[in-house]
DRENKOLPA-174830 format. One record per residue: residue in one letter; z, x, y of N, C-alpha, C in turn. Coordinates in steps of 0.02 Angstrom, whole numbers. Atoms other than C-alpha are relative to their C-alpha. Layout:
REM DRENKOLPA-174830
ATOM tiro    npz    npx    npy   capz   capx   capy    cpz    cpx    cpy
ATOM    A      Z      X      Y      Z      X      Y      Z      X      Y
...
***
This chain:
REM DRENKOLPA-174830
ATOM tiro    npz    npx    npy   capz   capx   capy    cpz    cpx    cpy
ATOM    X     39     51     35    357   -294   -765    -46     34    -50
ATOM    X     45    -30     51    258   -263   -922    -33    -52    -16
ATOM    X     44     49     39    104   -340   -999    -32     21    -66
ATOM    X     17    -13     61      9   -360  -1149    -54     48     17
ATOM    X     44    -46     -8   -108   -229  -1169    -68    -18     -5
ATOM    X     55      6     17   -312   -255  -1154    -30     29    -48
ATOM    X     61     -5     55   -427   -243  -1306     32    -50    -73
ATOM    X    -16     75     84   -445   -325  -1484     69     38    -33
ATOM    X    -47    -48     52   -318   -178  -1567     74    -31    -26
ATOM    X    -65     34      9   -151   -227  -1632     62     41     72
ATOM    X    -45    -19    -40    -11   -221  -1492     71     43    -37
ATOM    X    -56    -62     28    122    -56  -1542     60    -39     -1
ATOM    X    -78     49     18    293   -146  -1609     63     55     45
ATOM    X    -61    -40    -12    385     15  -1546      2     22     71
ATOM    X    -18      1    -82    388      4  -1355    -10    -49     18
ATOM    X      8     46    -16    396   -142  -1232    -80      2     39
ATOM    X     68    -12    -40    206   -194  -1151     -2    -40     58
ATOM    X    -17     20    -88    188   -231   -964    -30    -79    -15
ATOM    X     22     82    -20    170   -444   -959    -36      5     79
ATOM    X     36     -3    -47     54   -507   -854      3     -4     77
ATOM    X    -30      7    -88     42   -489   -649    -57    -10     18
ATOM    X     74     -4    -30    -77   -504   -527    -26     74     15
ATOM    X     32    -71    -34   -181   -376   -455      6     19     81
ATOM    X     -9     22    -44    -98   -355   -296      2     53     43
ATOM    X     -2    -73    -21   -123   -204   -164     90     16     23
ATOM    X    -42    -24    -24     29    -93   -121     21    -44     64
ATOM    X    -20      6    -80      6   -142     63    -25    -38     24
ATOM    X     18     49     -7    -51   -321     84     30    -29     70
ATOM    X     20     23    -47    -59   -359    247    -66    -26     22
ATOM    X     44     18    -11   -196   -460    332    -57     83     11
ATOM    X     53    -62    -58   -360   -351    378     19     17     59
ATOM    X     -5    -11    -72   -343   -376    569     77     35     15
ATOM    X    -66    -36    -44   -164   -314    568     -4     69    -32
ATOM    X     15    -98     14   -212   -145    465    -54     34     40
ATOM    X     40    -21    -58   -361   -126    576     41     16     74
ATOM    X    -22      0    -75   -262   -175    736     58     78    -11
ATOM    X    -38    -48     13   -130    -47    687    -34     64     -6
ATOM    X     27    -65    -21   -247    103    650    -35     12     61
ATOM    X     -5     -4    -70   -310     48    819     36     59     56
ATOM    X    -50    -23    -45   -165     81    916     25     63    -19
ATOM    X     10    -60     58   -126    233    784    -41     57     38
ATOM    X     50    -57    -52   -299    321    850      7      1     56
ATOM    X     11    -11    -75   -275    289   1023     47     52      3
ATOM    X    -62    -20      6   -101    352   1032    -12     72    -23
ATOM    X     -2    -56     14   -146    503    941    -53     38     22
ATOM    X     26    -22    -14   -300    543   1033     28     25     75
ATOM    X    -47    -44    -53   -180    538   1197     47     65     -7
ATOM    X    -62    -67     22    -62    660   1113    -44     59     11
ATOM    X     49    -79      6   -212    803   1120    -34    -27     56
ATOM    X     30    -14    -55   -276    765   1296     42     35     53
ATOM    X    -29    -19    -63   -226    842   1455     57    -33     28
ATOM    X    -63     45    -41    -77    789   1568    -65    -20     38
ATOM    X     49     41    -54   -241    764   1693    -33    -51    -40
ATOM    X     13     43     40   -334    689   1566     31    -65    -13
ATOM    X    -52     68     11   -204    554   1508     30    -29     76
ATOM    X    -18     52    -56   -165    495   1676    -68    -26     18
ATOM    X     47     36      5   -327    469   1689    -36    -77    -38
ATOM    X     11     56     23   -340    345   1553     57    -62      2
ATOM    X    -55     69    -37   -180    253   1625    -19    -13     71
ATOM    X     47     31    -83   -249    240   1813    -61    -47    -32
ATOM    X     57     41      6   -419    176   1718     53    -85    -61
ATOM    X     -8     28     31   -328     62   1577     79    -43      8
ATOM    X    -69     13    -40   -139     44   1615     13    -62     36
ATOM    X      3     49    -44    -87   -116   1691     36      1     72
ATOM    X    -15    -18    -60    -40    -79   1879     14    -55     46
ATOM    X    -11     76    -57     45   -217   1982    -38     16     68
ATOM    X     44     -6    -93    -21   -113   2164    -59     -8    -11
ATOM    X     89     14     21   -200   -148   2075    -22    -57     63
ATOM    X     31     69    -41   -191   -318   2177     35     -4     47
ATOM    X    -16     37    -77   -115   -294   2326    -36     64     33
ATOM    X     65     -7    -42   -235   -248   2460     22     75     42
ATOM    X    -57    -32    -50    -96   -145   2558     -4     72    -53
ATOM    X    -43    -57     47    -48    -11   2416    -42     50     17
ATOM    X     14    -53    -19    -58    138   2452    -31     69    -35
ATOM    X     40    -64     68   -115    249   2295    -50    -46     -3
ATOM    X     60     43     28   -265    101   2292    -54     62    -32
ATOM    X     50    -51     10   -394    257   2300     18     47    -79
ATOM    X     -8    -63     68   -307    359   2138    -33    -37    -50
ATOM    X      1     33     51   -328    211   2027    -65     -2     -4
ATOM    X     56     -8     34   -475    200   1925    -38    -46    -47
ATOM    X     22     66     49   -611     69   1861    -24    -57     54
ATOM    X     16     44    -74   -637    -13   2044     22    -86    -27
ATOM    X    -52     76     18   -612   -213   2020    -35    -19    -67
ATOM    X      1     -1     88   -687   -209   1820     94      1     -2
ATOM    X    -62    -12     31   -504   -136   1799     58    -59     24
ATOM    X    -55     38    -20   -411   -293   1889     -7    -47    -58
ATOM    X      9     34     80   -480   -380   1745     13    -14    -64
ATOM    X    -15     -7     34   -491   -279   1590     76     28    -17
ATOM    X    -65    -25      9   -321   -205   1613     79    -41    -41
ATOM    X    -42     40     37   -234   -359   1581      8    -19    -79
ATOM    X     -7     -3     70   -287   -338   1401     17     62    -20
ATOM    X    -21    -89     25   -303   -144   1378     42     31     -3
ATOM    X    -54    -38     14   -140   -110   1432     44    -13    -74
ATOM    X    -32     10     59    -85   -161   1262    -22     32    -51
ATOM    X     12    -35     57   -159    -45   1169     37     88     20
ATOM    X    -25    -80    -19    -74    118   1266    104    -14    -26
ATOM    X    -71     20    -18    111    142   1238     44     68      8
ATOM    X    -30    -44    -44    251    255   1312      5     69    -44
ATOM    X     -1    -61     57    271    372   1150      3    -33    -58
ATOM    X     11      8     68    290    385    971     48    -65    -25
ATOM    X    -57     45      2    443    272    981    -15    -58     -1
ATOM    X     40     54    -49    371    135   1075    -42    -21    -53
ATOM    X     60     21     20    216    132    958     21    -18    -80
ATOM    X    -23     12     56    320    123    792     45    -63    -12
ATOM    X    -46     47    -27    443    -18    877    -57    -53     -9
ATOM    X     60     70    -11    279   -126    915    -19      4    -50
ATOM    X     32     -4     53    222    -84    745      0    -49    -42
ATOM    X    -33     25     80    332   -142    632     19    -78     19
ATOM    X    -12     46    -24    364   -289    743    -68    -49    -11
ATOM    X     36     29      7    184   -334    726    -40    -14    -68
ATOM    X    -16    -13     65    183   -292    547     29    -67    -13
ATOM    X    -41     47     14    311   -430    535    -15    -76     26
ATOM    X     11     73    -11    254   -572    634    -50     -7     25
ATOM    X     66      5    -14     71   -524    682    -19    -24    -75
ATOM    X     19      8     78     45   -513    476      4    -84      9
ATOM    X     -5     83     25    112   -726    469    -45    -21     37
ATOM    X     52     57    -44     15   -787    616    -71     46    -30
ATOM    X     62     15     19   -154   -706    558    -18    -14    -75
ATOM    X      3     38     33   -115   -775    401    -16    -72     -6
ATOM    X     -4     48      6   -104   -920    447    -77    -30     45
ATOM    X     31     19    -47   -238   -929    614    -88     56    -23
ATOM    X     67    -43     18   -373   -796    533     -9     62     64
ATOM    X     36    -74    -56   -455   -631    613     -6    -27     62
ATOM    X     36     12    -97   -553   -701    777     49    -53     22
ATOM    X    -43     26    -39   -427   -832    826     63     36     -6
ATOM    X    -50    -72     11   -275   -682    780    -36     15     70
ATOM    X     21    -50    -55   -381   -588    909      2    -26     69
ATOM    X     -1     30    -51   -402   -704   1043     71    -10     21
ATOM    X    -81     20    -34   -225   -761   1056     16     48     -6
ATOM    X    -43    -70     -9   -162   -591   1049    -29     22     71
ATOM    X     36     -7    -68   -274   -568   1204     33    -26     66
ATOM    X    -39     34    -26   -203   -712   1305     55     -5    -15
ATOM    X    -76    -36    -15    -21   -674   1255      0     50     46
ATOM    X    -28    -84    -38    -43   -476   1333    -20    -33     57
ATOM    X     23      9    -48   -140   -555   1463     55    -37     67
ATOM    X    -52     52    -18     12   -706   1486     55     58     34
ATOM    X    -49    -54      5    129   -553   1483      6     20     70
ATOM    X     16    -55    -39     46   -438   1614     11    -48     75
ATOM    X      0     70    -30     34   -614   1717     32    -16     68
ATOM    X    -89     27    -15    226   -644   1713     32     67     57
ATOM    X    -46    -82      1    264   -443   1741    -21      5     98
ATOM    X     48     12    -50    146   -469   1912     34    -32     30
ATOM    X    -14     51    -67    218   -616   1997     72     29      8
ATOM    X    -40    -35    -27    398   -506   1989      3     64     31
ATOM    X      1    -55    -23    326   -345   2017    -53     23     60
ATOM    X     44    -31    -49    180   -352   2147    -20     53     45
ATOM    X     15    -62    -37    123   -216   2219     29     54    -25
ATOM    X    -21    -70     36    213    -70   2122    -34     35    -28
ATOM    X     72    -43     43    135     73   2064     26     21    -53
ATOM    X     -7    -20     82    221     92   1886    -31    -36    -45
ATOM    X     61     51     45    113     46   1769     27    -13    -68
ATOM    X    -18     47     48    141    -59   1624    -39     33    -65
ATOM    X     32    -32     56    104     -1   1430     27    -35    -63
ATOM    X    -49     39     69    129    -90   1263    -29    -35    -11
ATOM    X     15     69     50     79   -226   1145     58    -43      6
ATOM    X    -79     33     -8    269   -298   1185    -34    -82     -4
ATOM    X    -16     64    -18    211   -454   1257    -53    -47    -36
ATOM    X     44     25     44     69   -492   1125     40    -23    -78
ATOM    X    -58      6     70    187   -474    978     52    -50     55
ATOM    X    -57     26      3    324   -577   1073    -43    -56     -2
ATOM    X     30     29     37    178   -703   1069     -3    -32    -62
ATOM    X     31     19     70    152   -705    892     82      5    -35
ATOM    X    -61     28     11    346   -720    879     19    -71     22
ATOM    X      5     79    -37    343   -884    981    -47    -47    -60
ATOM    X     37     44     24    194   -943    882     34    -19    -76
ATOM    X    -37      5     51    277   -897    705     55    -34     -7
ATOM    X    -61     35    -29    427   -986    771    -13    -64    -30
ATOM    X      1     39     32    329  -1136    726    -16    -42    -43
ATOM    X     59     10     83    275  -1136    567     55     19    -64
ATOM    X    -44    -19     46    425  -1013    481     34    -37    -44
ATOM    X    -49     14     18    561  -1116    463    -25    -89    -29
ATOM    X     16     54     25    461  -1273    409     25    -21    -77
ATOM    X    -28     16     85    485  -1377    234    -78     37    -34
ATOM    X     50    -32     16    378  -1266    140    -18     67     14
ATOM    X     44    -42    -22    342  -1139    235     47     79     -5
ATOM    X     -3    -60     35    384   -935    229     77      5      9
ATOM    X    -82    -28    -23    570   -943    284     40    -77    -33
ATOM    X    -10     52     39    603  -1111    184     17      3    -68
ATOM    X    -30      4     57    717  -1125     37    -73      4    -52
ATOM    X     21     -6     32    592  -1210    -56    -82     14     30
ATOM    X     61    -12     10    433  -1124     -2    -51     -2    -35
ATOM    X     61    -19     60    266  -1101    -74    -18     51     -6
ATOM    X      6    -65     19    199   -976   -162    -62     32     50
ATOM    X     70    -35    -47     63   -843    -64      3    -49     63
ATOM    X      9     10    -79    -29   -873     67      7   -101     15
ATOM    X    -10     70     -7     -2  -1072     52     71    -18     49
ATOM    X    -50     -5    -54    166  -1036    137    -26     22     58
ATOM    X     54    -15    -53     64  -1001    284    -20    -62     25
ATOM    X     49     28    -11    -10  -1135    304     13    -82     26
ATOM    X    -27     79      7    105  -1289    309    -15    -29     77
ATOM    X     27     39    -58     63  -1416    440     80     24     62
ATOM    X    -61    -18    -47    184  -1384    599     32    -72     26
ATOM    X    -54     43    -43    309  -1506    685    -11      5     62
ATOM    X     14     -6    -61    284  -1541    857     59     57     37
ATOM    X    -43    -28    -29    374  -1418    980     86    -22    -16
ATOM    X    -78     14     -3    528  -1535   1018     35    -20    -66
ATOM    X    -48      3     88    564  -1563    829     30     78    -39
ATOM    X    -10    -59     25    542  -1371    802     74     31     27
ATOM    X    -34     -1    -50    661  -1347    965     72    -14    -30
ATOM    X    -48     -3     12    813  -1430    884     12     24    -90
ATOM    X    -23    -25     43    796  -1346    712     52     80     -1
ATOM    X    -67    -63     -5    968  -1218    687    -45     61      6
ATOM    X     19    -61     29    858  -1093    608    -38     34     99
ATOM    X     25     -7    -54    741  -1096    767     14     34     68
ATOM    X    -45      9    -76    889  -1133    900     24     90     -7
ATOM    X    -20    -51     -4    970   -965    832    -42     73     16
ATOM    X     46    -61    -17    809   -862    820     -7      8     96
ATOM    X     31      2    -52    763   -913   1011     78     41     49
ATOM    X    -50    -40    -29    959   -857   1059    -10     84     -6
ATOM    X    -11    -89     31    946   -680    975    -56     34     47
ATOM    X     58    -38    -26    762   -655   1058      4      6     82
ATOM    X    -18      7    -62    813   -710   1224     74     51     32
ATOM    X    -61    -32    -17    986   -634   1228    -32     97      0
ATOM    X     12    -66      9    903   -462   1164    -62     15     99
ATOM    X     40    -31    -63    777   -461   1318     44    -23     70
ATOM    X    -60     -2    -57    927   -517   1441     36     77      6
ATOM    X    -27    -66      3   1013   -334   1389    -49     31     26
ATOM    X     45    -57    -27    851   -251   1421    -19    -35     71
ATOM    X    -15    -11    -78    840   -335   1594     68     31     35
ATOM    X    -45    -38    -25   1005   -289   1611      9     83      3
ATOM    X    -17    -85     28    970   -107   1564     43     24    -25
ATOM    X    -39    -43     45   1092    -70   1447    -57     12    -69
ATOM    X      2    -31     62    967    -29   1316    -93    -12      1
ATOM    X     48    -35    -28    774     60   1325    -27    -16    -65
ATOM    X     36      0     42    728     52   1158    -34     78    -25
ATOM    X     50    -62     24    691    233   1136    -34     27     53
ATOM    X     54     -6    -42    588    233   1285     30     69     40
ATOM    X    -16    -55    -35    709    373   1390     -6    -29     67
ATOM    X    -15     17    -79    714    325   1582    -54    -56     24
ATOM    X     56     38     -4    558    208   1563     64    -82      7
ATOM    X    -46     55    -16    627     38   1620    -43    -35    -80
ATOM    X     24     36     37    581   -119   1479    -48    -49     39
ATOM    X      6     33    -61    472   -226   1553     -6    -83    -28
ATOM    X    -26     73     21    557   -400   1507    -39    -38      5
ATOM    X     52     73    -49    443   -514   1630    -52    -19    -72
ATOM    X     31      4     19    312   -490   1522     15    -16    -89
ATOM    X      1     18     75    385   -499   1351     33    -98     19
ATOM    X      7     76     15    433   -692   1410    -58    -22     28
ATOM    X     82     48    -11    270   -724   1483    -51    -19    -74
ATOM    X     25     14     40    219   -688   1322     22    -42    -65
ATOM    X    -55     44     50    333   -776   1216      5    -64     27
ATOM    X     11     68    -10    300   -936   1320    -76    -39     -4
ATOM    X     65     11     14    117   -923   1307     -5    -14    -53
ATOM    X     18     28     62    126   -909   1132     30    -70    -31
ATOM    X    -28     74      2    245  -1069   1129    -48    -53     -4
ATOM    X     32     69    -20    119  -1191   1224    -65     39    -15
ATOM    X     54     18     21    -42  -1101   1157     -4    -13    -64
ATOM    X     -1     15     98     -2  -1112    968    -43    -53    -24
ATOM    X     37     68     24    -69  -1299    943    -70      0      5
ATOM    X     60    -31    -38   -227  -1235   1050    -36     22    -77
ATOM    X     30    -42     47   -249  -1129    896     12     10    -62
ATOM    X      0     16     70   -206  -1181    753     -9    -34    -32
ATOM    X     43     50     16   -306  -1243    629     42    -25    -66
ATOM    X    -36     42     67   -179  -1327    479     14    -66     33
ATOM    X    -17     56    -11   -179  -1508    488     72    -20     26
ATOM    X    -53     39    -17    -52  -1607    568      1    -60    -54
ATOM    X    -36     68     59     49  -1746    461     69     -6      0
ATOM    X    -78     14      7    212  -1825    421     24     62    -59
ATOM    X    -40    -67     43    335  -1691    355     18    -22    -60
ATOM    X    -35     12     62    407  -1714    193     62     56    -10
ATOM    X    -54    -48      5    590  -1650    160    -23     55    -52
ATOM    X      9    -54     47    602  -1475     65    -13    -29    -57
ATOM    X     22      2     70    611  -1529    -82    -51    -35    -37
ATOM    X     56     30     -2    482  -1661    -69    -53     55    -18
ATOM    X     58    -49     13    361  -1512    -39     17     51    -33
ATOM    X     28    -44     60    405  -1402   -184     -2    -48    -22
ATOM    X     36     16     77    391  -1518   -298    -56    -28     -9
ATOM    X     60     38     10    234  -1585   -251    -58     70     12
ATOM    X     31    -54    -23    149  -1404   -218    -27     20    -73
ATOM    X     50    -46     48     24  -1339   -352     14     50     -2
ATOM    X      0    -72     17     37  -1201   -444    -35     50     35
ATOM    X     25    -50    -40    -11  -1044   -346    -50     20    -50
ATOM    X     43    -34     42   -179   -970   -430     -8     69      9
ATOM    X    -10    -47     16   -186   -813   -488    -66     50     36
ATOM    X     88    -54    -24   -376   -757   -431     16      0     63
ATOM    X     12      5    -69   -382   -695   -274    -44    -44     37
ATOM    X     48     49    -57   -476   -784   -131    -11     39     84
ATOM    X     10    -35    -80   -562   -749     27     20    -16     38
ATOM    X     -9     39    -53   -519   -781    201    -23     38     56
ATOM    X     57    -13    -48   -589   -744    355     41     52     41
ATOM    X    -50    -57      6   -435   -611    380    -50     71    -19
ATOM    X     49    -53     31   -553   -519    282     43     39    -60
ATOM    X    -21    -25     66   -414   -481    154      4    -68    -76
ATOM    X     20     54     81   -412   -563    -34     78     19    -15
ATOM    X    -73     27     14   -253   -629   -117     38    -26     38
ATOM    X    -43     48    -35   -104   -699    -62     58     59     41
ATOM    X    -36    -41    -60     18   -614    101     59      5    -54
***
């Protein structure tokens, strides 16, 4: 793209000049998901330079541990954090994960569908429901695994969350996976469809096969993800993927209304403006 050039001077006849664009960063993602990401980033790489004693240390204290809650278990005394940790664990363990693999897998995953939902839901409600997804997750992973002492690690079941929630908003008239979308962050934003209308759209029906079928293989163990002898831990990526289902409405603030077919809503959609704008994301312009 080329534009005209700034100042009063005459524009040079003998090359083409860049037409106009916006001013748009390289790497436009929300705030909270470049924050949350160097997050997980520093942790991750501050485990890489501790001890083998060390780092089990901060998985006994942080780690989510199914024998945490049963009374019986027998490593109770190793674990670490007394009953604070039956608590915070159910969130913290989502910020540790198994290796480099693991932490680039959840990345790009949250990259992809953390970026729409805190587009659409902002920073502090982004944060909260990412909370209660890992929490939904750790929950699910619990009522199949009680009492075991392998402990649980990942953002998995926060991001499958914010795949559930994106679920119903994407494929709307208007919205970011919609023929006729809108431009920026206004695709974001379109009012949602109740569950059971979302439920029988194709686009939907096929996403919910692919996401479900993929975490059926990884209960079945044919396939780790990178992880190496580490099991997946499924339970929890549908605890979290049903949480984010039935809390979405909970938390999201775009009006409800009668839909209008696609094409209804481009052609009635305003021109996208060019100036950036704030939002409570904490980034400017449009996703």
């Amino acid at each position: 793209m080329w534009r005209v050039r700034d100042g009063t001077g005459p524009i040079s006849r003998d090359r083409p000049q860049p037409l106009p664009r916006d001013h748009q960063p390289a790497f436009n993602a929300p705030r909270v998901i470049t924050v949350t990401l160097a997050v997980l980033a520093a942790i991750h790489l501050v485990r890489f330079f501790l001890s083998d004693d060390a780092d089990l240390a901060v998985l006994l204290r942080f780690a989510f541990v199914p024998g945490r809650y049963d009374p019986s278990f027998p490593y109770a005394d190793e674990l670490l954090g007394g009953e604070g940790a039956k608590v915070w664990t159910f969130v913290t363990y989502a910020f540790l994960h198994g290796n480099l693999t693991h932490l680039v897998v959840n990345g790009v995953w949250l990259l992809a569908f953390g970026s729409a939902l805190a587009w659409r839901f902002g920073a502090a409600r982004f944060l909260v429901f990412s909370a209660l997804t890992a929490a939904a997750g750790a929950a699910t992973h619990l009522a199949f695994h009680f009492g075991q002492a392998a402990p649980v690690v990942g953002a998995s079941a926060a991001i499958s969350g914010h795949m559930a929630a994106a679920m119903r908003f994407m494929f709307e008239a208007g919205g970011p996976l919609d023929v006729f979308r809108r431009g920026g962050r206004e695709a974001f934003l379109v009012p949602a469809e109740p569950l059971r209308v979302t439920l029988r759209r194709p686009q939907a029906i096929v996403f919910l096969l692919a996401w479900f079928g993929a975490n059926a293989l990884f209960g079945l163990g044919s396939t780790s993800l990178g992880l190496g002898d580490a099991p997946v831990a499924w339970q929890a990526h549908i605890g979290g993927f049903i949480a984010g289902l039935l809390l979405f409405p909970l938390f999201d603030p775009a009006p409800r209304g009668i839909r209008p077919s696609s094409q209804e809503t481009f052609e009635a959609l305003p021109p996208s403006p060019n100036a950036p704008h704030d939002d409570d994301t904490g980034a400017a312009g449009r996703p």
